[in-house]
PDB file of N, CA, C, O and CB in Angstrom:
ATOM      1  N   UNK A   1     151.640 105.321  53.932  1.00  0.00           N
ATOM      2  CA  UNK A   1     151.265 106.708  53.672  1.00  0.00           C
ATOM      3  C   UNK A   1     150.265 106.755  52.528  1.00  0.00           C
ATOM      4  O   UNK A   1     150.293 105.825  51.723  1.00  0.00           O
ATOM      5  CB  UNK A   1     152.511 107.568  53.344  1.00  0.00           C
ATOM      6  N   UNK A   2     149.298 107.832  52.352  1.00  0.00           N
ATOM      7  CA  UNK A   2     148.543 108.024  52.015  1.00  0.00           C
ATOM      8  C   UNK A   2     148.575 108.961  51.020  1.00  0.00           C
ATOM      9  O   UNK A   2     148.699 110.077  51.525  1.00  0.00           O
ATOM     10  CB  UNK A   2     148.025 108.070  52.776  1.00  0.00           C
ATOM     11  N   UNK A   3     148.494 109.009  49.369  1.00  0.00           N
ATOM     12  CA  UNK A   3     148.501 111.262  49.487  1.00  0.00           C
ATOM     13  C   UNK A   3     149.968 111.783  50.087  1.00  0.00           C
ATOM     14  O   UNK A   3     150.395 112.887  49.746  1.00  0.00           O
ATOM     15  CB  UNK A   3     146.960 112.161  51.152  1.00  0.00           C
ATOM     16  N   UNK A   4     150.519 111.151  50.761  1.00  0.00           N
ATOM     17  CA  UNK A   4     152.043 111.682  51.460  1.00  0.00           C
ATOM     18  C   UNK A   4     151.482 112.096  53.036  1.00  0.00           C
ATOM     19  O   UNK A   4     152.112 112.860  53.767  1.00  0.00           O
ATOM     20  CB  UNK A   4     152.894 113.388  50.463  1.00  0.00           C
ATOM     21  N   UNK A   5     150.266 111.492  53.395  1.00  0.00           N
ATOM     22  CA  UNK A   5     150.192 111.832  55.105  1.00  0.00           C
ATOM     23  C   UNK A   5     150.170 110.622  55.690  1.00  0.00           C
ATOM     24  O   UNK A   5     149.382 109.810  55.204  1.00  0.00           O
ATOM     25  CB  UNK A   5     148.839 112.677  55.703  1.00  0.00           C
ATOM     26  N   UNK A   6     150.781 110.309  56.540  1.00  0.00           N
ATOM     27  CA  UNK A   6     150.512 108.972  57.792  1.00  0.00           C
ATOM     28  C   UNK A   6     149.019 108.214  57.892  1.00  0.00           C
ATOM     29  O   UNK A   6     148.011 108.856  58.188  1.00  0.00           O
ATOM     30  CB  UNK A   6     150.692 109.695  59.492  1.00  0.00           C
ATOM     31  N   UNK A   7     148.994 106.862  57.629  1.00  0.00           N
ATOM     32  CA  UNK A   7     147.261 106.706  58.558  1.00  0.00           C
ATOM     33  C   UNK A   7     147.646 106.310  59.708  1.00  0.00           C
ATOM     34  O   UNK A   7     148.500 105.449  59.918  1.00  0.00           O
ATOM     35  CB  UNK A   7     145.959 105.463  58.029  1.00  0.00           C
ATOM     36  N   UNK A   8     146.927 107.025  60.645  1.00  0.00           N
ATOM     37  CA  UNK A   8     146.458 106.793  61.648  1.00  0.00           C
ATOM     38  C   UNK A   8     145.509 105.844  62.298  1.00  0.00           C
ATOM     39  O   UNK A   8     144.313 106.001  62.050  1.00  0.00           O
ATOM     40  CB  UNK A   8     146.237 107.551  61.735  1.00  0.00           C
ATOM     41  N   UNK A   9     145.936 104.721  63.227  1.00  0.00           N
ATOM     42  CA  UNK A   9     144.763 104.082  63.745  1.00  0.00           C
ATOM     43  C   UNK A   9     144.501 103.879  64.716  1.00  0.00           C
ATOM     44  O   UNK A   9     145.470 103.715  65.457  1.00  0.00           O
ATOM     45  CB  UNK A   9     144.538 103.245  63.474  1.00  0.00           C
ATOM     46  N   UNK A  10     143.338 103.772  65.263  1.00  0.00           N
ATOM     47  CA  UNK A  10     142.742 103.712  66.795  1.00  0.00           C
ATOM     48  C   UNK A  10     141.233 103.012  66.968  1.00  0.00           C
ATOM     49  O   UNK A  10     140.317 102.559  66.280  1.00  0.00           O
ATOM     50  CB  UNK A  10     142.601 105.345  67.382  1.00  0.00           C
ATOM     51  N   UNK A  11     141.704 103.296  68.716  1.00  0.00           N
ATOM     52  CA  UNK A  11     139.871 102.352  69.261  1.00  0.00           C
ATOM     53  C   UNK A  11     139.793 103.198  70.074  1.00  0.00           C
ATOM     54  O   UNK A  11     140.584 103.685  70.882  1.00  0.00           O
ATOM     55  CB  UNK A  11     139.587 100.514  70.078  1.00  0.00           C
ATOM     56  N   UNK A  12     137.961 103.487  69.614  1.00  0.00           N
ATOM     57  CA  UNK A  12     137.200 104.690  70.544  1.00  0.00           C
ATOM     58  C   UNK A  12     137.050 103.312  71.682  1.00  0.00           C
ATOM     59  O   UNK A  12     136.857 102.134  71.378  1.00  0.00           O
ATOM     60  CB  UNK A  12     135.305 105.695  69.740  1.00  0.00           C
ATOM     61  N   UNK A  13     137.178 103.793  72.799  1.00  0.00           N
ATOM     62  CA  UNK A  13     136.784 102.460  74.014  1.00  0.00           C
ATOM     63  C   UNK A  13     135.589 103.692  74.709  1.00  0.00           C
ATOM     64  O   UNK A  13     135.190 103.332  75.816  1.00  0.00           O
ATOM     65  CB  UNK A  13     138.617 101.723  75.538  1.00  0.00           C
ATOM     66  N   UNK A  14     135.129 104.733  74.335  1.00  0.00           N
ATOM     67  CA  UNK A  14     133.820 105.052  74.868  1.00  0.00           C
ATOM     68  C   UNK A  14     133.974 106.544  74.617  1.00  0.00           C
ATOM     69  O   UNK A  14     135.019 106.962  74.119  1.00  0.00           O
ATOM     70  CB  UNK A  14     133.503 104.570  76.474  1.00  0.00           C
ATOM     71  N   UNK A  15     132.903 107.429  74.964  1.00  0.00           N
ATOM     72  CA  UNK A  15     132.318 108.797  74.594  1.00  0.00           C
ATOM     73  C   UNK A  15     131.856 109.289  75.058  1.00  0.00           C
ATOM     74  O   UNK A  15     130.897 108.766  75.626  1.00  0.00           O
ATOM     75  CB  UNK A  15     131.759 109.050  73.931  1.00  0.00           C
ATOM     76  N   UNK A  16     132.089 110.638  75.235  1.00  0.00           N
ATOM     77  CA  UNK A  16     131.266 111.673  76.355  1.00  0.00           C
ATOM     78  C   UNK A  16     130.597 112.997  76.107  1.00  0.00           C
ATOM     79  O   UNK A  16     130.894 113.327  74.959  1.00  0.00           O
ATOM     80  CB  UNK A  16     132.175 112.102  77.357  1.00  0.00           C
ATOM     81  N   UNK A  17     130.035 113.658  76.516  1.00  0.00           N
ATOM     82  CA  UNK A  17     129.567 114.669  75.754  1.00  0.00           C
ATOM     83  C   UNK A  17     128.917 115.905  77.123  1.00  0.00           C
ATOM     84  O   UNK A  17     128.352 115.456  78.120  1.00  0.00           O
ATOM     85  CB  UNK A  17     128.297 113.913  74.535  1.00  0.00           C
ATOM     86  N   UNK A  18     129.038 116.774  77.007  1.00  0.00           N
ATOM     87  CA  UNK A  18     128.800 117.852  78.001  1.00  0.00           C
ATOM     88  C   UNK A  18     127.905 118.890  77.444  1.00  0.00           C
ATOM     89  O   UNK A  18     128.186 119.608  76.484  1.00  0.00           O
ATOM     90  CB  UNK A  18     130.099 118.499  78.449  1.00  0.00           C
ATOM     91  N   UNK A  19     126.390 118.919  78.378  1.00  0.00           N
ATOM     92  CA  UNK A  19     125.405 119.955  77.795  1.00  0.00           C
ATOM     93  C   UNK A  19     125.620 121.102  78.285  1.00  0.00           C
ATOM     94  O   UNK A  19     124.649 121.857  78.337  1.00  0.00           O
ATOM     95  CB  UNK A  19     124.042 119.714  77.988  1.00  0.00           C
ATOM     96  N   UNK A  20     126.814 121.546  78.746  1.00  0.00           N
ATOM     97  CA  UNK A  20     126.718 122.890  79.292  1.00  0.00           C
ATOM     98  C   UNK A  20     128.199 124.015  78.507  1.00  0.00           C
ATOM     99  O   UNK A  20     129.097 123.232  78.196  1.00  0.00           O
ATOM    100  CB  UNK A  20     126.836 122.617  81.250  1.00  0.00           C
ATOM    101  N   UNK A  21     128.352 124.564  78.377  1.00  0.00           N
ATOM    102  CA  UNK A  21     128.896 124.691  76.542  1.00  0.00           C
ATOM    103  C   UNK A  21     129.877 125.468  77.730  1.00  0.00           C
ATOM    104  O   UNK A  21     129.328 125.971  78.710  1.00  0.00           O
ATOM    105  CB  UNK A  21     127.755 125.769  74.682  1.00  0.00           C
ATOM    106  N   UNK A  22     131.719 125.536  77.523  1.00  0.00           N
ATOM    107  CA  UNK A  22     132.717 125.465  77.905  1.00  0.00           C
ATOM    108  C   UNK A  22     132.731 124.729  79.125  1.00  0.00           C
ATOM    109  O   UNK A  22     133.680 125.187  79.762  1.00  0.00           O
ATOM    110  CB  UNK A  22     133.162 126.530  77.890  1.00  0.00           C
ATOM    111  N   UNK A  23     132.347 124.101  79.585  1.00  0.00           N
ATOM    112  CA  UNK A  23     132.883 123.299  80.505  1.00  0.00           C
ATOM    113  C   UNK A  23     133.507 121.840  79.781  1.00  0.00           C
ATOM    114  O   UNK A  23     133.025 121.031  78.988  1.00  0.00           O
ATOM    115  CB  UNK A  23     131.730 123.071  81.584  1.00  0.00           C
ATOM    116  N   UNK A  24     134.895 121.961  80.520  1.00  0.00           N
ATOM    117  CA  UNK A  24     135.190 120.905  80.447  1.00  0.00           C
ATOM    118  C   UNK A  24     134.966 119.305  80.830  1.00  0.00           C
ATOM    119  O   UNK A  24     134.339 119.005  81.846  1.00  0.00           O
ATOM    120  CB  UNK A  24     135.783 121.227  80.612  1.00  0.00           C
ATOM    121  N   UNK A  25     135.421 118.484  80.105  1.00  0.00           N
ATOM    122  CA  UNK A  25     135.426 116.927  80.658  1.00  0.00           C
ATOM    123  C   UNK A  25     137.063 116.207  80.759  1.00  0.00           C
ATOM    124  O   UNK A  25     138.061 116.344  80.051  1.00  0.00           O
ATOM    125  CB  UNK A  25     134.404 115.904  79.435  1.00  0.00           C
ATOM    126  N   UNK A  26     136.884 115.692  81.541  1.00  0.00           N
ATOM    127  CA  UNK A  26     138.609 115.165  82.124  1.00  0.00           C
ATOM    128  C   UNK A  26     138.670 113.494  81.348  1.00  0.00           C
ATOM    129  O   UNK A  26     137.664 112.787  81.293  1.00  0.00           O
ATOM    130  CB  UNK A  26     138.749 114.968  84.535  1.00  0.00           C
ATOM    131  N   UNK A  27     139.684 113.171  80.933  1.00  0.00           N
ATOM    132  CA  UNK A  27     139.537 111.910  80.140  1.00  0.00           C
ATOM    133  C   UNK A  27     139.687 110.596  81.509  1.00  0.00           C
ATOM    134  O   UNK A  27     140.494 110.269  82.379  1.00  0.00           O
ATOM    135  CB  UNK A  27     140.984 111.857  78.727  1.00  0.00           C
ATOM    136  N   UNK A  28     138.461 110.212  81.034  1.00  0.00           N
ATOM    137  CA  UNK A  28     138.555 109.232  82.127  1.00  0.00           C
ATOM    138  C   UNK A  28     137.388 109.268  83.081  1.00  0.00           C
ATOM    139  O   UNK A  28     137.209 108.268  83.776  1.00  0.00           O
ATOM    140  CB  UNK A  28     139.808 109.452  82.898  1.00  0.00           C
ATOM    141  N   UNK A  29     136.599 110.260  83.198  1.00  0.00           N
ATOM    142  CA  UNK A  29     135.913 110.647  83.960  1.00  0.00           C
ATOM    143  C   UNK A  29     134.387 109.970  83.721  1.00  0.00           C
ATOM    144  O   UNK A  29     133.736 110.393  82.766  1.00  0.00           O
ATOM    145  CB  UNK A  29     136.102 112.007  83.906  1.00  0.00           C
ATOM    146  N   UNK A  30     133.905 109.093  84.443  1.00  0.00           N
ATOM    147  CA  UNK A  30     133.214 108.054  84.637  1.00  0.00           C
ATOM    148  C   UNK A  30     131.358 109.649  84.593  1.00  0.00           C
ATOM    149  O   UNK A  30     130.335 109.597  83.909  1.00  0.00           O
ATOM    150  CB  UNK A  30     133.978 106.830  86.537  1.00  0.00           C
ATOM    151  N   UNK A  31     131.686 110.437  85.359  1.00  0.00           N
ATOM    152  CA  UNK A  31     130.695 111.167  85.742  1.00  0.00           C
ATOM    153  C   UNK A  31     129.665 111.029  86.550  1.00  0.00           C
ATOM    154  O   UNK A  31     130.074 111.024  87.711  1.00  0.00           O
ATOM    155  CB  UNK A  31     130.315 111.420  85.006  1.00  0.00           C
ATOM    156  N   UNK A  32     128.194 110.881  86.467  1.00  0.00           N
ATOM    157  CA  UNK A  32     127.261 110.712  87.407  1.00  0.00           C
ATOM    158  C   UNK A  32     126.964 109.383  85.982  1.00  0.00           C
ATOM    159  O   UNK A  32     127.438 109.192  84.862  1.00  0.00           O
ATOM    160  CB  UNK A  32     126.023 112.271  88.018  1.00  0.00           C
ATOM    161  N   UNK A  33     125.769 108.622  86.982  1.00  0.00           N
ATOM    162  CA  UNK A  33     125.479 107.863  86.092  1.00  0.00           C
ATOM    163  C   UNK A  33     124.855 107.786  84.664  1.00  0.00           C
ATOM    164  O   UNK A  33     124.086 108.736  84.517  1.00  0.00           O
ATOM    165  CB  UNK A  33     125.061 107.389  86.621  1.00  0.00           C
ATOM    166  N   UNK A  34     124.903 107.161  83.803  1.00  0.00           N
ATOM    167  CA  UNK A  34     124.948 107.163  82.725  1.00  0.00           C
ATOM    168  C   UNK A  34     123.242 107.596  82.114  1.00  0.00           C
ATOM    169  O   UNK A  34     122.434 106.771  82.540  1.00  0.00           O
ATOM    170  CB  UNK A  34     125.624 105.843  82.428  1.00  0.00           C
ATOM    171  N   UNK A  35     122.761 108.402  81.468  1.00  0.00           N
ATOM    172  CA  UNK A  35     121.437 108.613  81.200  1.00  0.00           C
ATOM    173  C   UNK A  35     121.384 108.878  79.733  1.00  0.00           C
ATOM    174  O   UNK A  35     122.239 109.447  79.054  1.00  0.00           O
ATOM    175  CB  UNK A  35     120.854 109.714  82.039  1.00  0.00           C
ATOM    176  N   UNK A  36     120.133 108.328  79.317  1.00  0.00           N
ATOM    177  CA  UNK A  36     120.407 108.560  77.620  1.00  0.00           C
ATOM    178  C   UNK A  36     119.189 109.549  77.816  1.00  0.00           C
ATOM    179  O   UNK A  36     118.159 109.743  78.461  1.00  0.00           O
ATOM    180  CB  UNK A  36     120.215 106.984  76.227  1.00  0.00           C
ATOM    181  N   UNK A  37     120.227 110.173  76.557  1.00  0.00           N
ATOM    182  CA  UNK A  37     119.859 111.642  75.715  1.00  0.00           C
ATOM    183  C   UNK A  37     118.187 111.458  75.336  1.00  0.00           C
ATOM    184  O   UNK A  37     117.694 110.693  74.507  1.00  0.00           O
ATOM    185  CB  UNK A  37     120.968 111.837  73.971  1.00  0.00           C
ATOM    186  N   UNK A  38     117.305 112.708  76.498  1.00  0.00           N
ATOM    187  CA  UNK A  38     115.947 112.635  75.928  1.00  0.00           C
ATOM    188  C   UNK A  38     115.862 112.851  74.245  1.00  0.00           C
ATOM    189  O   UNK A  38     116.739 113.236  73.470  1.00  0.00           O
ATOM    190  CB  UNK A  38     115.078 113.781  76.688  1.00  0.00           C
ATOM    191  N   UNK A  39     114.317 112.411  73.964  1.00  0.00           N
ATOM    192  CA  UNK A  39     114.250 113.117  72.595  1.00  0.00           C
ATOM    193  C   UNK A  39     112.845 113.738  72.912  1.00  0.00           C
ATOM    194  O   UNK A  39     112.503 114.541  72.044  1.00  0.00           O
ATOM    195  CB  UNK A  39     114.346 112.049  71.093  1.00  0.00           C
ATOM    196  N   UNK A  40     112.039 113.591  73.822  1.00  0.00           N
ATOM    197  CA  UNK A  40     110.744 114.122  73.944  1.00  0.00           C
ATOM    198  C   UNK A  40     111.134 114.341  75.711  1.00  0.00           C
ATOM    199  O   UNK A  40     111.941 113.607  76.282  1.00  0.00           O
ATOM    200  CB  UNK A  40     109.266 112.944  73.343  1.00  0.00           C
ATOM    201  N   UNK A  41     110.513 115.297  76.293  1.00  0.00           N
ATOM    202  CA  UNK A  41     110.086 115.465  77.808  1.00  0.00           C
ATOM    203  C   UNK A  41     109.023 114.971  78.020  1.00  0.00           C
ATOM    204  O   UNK A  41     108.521 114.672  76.936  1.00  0.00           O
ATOM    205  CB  UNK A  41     109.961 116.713  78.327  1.00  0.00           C
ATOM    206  N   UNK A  42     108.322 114.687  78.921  1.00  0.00           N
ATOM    207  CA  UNK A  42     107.072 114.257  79.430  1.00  0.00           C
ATOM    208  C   UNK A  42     106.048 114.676  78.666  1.00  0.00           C
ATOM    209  O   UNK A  42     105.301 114.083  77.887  1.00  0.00           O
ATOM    210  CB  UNK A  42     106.848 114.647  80.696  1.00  0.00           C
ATOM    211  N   UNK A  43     106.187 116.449  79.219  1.00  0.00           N
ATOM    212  CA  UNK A  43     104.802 117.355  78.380  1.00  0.00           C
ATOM    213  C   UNK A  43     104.756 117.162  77.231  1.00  0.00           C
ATOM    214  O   UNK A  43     103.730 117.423  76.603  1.00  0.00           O
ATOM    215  CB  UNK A  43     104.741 118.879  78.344  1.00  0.00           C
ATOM    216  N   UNK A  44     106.034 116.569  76.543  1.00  0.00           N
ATOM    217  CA  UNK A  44     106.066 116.503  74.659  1.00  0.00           C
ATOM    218  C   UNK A  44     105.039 115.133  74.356  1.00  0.00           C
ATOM    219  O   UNK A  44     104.093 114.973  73.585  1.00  0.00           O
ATOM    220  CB  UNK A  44     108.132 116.071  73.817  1.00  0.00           C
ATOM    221  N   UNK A  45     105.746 114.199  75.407  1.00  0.00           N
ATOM    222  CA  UNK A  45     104.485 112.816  75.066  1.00  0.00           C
ATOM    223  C   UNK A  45     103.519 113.002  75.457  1.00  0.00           C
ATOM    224  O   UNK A  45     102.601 112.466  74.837  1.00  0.00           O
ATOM    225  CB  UNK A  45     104.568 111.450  75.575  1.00  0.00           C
ATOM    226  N   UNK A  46     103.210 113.708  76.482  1.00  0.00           N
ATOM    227  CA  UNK A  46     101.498 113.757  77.208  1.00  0.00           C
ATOM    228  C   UNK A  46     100.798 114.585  75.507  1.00  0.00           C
ATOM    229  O   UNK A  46      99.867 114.163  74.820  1.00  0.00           O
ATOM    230  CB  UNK A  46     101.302 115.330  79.346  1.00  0.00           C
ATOM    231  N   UNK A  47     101.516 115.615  75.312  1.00  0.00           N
ATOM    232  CA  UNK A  47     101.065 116.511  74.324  1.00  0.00           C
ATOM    233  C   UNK A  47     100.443 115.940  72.560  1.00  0.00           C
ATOM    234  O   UNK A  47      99.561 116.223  71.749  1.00  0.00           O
ATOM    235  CB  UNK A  47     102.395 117.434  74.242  1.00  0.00           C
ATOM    236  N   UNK A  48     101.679 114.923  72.739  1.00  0.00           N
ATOM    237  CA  UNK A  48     101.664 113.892  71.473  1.00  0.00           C
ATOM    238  C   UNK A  48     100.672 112.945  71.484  1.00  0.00           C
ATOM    239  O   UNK A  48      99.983 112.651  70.507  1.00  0.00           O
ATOM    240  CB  UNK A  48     102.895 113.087  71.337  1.00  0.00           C
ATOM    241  N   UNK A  49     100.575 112.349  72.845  1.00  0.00           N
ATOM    242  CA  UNK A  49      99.412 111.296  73.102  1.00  0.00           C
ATOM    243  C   UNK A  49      97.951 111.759  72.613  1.00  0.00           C
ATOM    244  O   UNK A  49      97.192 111.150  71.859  1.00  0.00           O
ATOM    245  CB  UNK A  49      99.309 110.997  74.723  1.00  0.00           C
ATOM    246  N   UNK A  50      97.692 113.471  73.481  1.00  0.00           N
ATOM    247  CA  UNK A  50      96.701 114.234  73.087  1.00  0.00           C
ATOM    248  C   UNK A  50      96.196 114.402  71.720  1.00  0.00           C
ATOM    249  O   UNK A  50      95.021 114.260  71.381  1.00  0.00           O
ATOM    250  CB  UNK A  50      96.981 115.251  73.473  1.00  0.00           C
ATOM    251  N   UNK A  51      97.282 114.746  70.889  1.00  0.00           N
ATOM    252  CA  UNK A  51      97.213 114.597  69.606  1.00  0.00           C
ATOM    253  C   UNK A  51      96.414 113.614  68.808  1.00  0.00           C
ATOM    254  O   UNK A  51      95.539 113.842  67.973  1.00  0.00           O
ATOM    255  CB  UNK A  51      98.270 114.478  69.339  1.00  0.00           C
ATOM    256  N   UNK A  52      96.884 112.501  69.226  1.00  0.00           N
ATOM    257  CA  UNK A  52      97.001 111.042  68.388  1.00  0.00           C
ATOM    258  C   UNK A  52      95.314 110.780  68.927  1.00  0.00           C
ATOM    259  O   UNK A  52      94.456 110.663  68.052  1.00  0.00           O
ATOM    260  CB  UNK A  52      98.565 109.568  69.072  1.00  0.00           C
ATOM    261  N   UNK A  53      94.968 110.709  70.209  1.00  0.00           N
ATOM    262  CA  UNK A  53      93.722 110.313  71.193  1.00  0.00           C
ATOM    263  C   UNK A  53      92.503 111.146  69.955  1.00  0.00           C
ATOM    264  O   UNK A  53      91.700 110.566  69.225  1.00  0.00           O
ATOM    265  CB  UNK A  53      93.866 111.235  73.306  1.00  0.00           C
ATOM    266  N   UNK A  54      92.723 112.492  70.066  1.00  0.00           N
ATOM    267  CA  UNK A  54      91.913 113.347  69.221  1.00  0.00           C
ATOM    268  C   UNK A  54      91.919 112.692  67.753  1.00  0.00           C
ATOM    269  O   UNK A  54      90.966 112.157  67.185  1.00  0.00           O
ATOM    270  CB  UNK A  54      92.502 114.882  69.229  1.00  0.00           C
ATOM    271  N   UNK A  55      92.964 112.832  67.376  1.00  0.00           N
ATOM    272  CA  UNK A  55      92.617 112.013  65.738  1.00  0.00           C
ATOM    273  C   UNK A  55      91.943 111.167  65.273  1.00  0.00           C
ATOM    274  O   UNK A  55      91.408 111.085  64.167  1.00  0.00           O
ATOM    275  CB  UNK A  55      93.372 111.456  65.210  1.00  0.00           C
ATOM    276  N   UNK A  56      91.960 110.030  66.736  1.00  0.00           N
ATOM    277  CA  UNK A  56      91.295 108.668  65.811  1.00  0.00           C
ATOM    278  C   UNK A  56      89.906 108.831  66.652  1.00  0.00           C
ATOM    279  O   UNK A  56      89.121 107.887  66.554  1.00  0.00           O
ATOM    280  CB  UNK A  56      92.249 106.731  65.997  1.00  0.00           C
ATOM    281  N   UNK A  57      89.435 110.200  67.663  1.00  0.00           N
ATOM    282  CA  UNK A  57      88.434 110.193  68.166  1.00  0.00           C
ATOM    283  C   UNK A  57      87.548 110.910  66.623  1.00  0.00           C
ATOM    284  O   UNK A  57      86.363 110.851  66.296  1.00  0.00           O
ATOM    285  CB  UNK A  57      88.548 110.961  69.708  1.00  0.00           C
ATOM    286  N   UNK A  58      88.510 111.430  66.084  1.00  0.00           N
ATOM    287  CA  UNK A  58      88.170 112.336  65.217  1.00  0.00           C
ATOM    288  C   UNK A  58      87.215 111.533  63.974  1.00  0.00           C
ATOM    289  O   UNK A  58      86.116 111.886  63.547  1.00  0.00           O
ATOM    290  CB  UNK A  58      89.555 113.048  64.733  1.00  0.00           C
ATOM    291  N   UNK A  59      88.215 110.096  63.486  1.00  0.00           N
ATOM    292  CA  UNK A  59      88.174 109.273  62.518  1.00  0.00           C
ATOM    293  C   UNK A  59      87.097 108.700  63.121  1.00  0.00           C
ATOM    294  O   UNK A  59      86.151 108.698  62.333  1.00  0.00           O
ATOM    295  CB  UNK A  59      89.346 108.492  62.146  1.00  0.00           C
ATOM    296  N   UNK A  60      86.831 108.228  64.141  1.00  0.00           N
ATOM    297  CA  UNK A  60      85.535 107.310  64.417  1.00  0.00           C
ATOM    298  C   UNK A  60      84.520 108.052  64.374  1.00  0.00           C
ATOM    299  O   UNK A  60      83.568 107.555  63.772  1.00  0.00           O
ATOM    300  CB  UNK A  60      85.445 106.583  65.700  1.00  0.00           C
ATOM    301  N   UNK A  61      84.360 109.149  64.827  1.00  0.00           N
ATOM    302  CA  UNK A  61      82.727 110.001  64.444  1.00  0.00           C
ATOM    303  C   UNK A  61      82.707 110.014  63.237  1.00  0.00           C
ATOM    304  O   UNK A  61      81.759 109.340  62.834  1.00  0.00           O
ATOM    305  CB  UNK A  61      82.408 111.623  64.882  1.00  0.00           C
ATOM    306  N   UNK A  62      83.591 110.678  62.024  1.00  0.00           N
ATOM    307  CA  UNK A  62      83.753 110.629  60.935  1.00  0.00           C
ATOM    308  C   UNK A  62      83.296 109.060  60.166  1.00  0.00           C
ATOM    309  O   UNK A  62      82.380 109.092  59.344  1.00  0.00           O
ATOM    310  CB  UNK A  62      85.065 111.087  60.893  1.00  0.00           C
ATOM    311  N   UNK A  63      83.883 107.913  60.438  1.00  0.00           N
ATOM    312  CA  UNK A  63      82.992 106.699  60.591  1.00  0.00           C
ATOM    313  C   UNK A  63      81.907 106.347  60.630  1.00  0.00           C
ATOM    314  O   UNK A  63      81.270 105.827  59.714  1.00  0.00           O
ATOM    315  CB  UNK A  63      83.070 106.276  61.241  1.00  0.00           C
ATOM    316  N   UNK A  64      81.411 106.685  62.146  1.00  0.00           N
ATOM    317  CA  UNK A  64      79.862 106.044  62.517  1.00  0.00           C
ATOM    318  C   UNK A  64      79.061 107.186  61.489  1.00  0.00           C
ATOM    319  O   UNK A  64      77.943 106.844  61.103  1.00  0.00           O
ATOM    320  CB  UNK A  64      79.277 106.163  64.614  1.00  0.00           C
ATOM    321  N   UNK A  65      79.488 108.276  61.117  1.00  0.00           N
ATOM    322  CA  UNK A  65      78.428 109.368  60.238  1.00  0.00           C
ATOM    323  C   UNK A  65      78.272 108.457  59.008  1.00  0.00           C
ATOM    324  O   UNK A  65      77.251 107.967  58.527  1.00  0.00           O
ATOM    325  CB  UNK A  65      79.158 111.161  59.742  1.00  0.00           C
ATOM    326  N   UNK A  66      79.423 108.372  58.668  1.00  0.00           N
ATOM    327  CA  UNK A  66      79.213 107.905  57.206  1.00  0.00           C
ATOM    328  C   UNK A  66      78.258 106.643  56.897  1.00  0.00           C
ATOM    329  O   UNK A  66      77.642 106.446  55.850  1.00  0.00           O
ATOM    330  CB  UNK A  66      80.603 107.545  56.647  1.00  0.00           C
ATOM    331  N   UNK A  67      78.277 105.810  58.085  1.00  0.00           N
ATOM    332  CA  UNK A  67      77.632 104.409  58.220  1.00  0.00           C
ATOM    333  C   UNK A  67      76.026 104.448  58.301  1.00  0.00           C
ATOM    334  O   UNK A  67      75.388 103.401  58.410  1.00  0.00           O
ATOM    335  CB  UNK A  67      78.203 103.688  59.578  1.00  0.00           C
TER     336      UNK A  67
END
Protein backbone atom coordinates (compact mmCIF):
# COMPACT_ATOMS: atom_id res chain seq x y z
CA UNK A 1 0.00 0.00 0.00
CA UNK A 2 0.72 3.26 -0.86
CA UNK A 3 -0.58 6.67 1.03
CA UNK A 4 -3.13 3.81 2.43
CA UNK A 5 -4.41 2.86 -1.34
CA UNK A 6 -3.58 -0.57 -3.08
CA UNK A 7 -1.03 -0.54 -6.21
CA UNK A 8 -2.36 -1.80 -8.83
CA UNK A 9 -0.65 -3.68 -11.69
CA UNK A 10 -1.17 -4.51 -15.24
CA UNK A 11 -0.31 -5.12 -19.12
CA UNK A 12 -1.88 -2.95 -21.78
CA UNK A 13 -1.69 -6.04 -24.54
CA UNK A 14 -3.14 -3.30 -27.12
CA UNK A 15 -5.46 -0.06 -27.77
CA UNK A 16 -8.26 1.26 -29.49
CA UNK A 17 -9.75 4.35 -30.13
CA UNK A 18 -13.13 5.41 -31.92
CA UNK A 19 -13.52 8.70 -34.17
CA UNK A 20 -17.05 8.87 -33.93
CA UNK A 21 -17.88 10.30 -30.35
CA UNK A 22 -20.50 7.85 -28.31
CA UNK A 23 -20.13 4.97 -30.06
CA UNK A 24 -19.00 2.28 -28.48
CA UNK A 25 -16.02 -0.37 -28.75
CA UNK A 26 -16.45 -4.05 -27.46
CA UNK A 27 -13.20 -5.39 -25.73
CA UNK A 28 -11.72 -7.58 -27.98
CA UNK A 29 -12.83 -6.30 -31.05
CA UNK A 30 -10.17 -6.73 -33.73
CA UNK A 31 -12.32 -4.08 -36.10
CA UNK A 32 -11.59 -3.38 -39.81
CA UNK A 33 -8.05 -3.34 -40.51
CA UNK A 34 -5.64 -1.54 -38.77
CA UNK A 35 -4.81 2.16 -40.29
CA UNK A 36 -2.63 4.75 -38.73
CA UNK A 37 -3.95 7.99 -37.64
CA UNK A 38 -3.48 10.66 -40.65
CA UNK A 39 -1.62 13.80 -39.70
CA UNK A 40 -1.87 15.60 -43.14
CA UNK A 41 -4.63 14.57 -46.06
CA UNK A 42 -3.42 14.61 -49.48
CA UNK A 43 -4.58 18.34 -50.25
CA UNK A 44 -2.49 19.24 -46.93
CA UNK A 45 0.79 17.68 -48.68
CA UNK A 46 0.02 18.70 -52.26
CA UNK A 47 -0.59 22.24 -50.47
CA UNK A 48 2.70 21.96 -48.37
CA UNK A 49 4.74 20.73 -51.33
CA UNK A 50 3.35 24.02 -53.13
CA UNK A 51 4.61 25.94 -50.43
CA UNK A 52 8.12 24.62 -50.08
CA UNK A 53 8.45 24.42 -54.44
CA UNK A 54 7.64 28.38 -54.27
CA UNK A 55 10.19 29.17 -51.56
CA UNK A 56 13.27 27.85 -52.87
CA UNK A 57 11.88 29.03 -56.44
CA UNK A 58 11.74 32.15 -54.54
CA UNK A 59 15.51 31.84 -53.02
CA UNK A 60 17.05 31.06 -56.40
CA UNK A 61 15.87 34.24 -58.31
CA UNK A 62 16.76 36.04 -55.20
CA UNK A 63 20.32 34.30 -55.86
CA UNK A 64 20.97 34.56 -59.52
CA UNK A 65 19.96 38.66 -58.84
CA UNK A 66 22.35 39.07 -56.38
CA UNK A 67 25.18 37.28 -58.52
Amino acid sequence: MKNGLPVVQGTIYGWAYEDVPERRIKAGDKGQSAQPVPTLNEWGMIFLMGLILLEGTRRLRNRSKEA
